[in-house]
C-alpha positions as CSV (number, residue, x, y, z in Angstrom):
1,X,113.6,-0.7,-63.7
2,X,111.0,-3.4,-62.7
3,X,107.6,-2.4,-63.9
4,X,104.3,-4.7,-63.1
5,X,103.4,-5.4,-66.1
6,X,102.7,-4.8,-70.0
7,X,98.7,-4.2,-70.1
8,X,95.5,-2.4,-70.5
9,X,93.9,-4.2,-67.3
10,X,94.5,-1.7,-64.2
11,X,95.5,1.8,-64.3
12,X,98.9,1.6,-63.5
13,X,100.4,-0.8,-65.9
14,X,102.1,-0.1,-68.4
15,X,100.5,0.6,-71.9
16,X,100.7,2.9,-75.0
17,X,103.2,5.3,-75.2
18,X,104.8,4.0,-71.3
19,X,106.3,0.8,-73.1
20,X,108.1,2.7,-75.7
21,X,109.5,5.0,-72.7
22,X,110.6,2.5,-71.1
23,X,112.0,0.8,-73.9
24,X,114.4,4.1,-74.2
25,X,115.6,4.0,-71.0
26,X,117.0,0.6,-72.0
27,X,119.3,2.1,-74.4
28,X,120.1,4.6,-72.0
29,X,121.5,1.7,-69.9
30,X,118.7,0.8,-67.8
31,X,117.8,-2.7,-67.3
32,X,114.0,-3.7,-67.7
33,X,112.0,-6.9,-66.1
34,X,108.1,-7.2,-66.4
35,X,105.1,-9.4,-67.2
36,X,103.5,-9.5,-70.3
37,X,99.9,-11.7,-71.2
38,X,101.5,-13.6,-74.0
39,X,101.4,-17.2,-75.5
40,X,104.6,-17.0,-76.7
41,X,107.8,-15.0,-78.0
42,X,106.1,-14.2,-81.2
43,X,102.9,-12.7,-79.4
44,X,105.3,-10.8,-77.1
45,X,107.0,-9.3,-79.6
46,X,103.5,-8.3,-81.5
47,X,102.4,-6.7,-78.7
48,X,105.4,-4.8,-77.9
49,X,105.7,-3.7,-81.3
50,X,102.2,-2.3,-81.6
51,X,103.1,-0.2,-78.7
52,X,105.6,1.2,-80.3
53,X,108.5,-0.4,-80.0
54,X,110.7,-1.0,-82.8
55,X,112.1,-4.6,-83.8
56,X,115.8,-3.3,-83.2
57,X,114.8,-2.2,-79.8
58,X,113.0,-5.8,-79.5
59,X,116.0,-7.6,-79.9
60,X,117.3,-6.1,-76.5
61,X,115.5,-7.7,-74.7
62,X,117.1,-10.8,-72.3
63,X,115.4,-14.1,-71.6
64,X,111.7,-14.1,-72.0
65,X,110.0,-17.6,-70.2
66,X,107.1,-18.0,-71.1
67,X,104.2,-20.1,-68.6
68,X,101.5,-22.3,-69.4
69,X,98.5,-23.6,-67.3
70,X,97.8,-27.5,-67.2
71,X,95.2,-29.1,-65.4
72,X,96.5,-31.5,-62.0
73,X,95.2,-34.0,-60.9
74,X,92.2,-32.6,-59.5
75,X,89.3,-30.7,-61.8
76,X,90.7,-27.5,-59.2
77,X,93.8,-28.3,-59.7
78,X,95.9,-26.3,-61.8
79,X,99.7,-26.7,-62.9
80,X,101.8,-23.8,-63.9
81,X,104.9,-24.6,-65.7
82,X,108.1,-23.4,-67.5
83,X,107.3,-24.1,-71.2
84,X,110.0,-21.9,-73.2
85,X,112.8,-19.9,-72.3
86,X,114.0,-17.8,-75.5
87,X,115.1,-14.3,-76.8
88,X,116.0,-12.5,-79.7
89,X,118.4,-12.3,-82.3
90,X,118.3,-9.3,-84.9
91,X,119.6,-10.3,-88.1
92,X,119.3,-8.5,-91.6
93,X,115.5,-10.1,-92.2
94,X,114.8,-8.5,-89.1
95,X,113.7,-10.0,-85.6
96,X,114.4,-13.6,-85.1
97,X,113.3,-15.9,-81.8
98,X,116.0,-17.8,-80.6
99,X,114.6,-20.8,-78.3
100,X,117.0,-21.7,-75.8
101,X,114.5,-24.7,-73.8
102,X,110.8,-25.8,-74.6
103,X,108.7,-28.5,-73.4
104,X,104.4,-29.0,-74.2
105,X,103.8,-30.5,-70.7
106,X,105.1,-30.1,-67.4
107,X,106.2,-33.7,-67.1
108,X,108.2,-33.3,-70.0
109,X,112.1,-32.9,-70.3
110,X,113.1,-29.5,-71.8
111,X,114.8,-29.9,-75.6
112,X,117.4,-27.6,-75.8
113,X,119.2,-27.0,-79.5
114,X,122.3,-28.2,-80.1
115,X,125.3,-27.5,-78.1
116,X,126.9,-25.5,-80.5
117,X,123.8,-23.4,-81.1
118,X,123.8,-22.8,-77.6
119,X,127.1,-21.8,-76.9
120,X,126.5,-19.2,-79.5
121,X,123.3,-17.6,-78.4
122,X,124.8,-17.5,-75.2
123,X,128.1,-15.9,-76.4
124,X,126.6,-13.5,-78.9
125,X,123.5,-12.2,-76.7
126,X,124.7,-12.4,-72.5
127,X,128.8,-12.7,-73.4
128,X,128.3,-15.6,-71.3
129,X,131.5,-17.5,-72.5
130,X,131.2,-21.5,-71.5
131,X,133.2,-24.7,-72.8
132,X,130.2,-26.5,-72.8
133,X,126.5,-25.6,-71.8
134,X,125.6,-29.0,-71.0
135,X,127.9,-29.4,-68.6
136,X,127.1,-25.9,-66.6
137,X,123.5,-27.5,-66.6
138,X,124.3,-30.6,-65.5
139,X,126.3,-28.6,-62.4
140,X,122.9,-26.8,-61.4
141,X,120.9,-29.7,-61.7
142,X,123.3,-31.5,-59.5
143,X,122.8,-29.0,-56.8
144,X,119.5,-28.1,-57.1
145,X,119.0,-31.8,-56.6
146,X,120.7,-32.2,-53.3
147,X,119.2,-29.1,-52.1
148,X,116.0,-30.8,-52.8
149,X,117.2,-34.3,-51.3
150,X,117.7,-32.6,-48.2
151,X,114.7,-30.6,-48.4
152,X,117.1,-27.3,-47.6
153,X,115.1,-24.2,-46.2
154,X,115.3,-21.3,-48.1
155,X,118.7,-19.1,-46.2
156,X,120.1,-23.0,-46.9
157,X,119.2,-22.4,-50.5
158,X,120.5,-19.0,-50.9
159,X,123.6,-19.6,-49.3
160,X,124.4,-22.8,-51.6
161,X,123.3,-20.9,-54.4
162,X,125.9,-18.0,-53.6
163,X,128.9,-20.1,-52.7
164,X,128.2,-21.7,-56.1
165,X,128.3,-18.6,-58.0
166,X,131.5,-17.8,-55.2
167,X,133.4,-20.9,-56.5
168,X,132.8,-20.1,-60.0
169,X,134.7,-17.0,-59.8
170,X,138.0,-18.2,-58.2
């Protein structure tokens, strides 16, 4: 289920009573993507919890990136970038944020936690089951790279992208 997004702004967003709805469906087996007006994972989960939504229910939910808003170069020039990428854990003290990449300024690197943290988030919340998360990075990078160096269209990039993901299953 893909729904616009999580706000009072327009008519047919979602709001109120609609997130915790759609929240059940999840545990019904649904999947669930959307936007949400947030500065971070903490303020997501605020909001989505004054809808409604319970902190067990929360901690369903799959990556949440989160986008910031620098200026370019230009005073009209605006850069949006990939700050986090995080989720949740649920533990007995409740909901916990797990940040899986962050970086303050687009320029910036993203620091990851340790490989062993990593491997475990990853295990634990997608059963995604590596030998080492740097690595697996470090494979995507390479091709994203090369797609990049040869300035690839975008069927190019969908087919590389697919036989990847083809190869990693033999």
């Amino acid at each position: 289920m893909v729904s616009e997004e999580i706000s009072n702004h327009q008519y047919e967003y979602l709001w109120g009573y609609q997130v915790a709805k759609a929240f059940r469906l999840v545990n019904k087996g649904f999947a669930f993507g959307t936007t949400i007006h947030a500065r971070n994972i903490k303020e997501v989960a605020y909001i989505i919890n004054a809808m409604g939504v319970p902190p067990e229910q929360i901690a369903k939910l799959g990556a949440i990136v989160t986008l910031q808003v620098a200026r370019g170069r230009r005073e009209d020039d605006y850069i949006r970038y990939v700050d986090t990428v995080s989720t949740f854990g649920y533990t007995k003290d409740g909901l916990v944020a797990q940040i899986l990449a962050a970086r303050h300024l687009p320029e910036e690197k993203f620091k990851c936690p340790g490989e062993a943290d990593l491997l475990d988030i990853l295990n634990n919340k997608f059963n995604i089951k590596l030998d080492s998360v740097t690595g697996e990075i470090e494979r995507r990078a390479d091709l994203i790279n090369q797609l990049n160096d040869k300035k690839a269209s975008r069927d190019e990039v969908k087919q590389a992208i697919a036989k990847f993901y083809q190869s990693r299953l033999t």
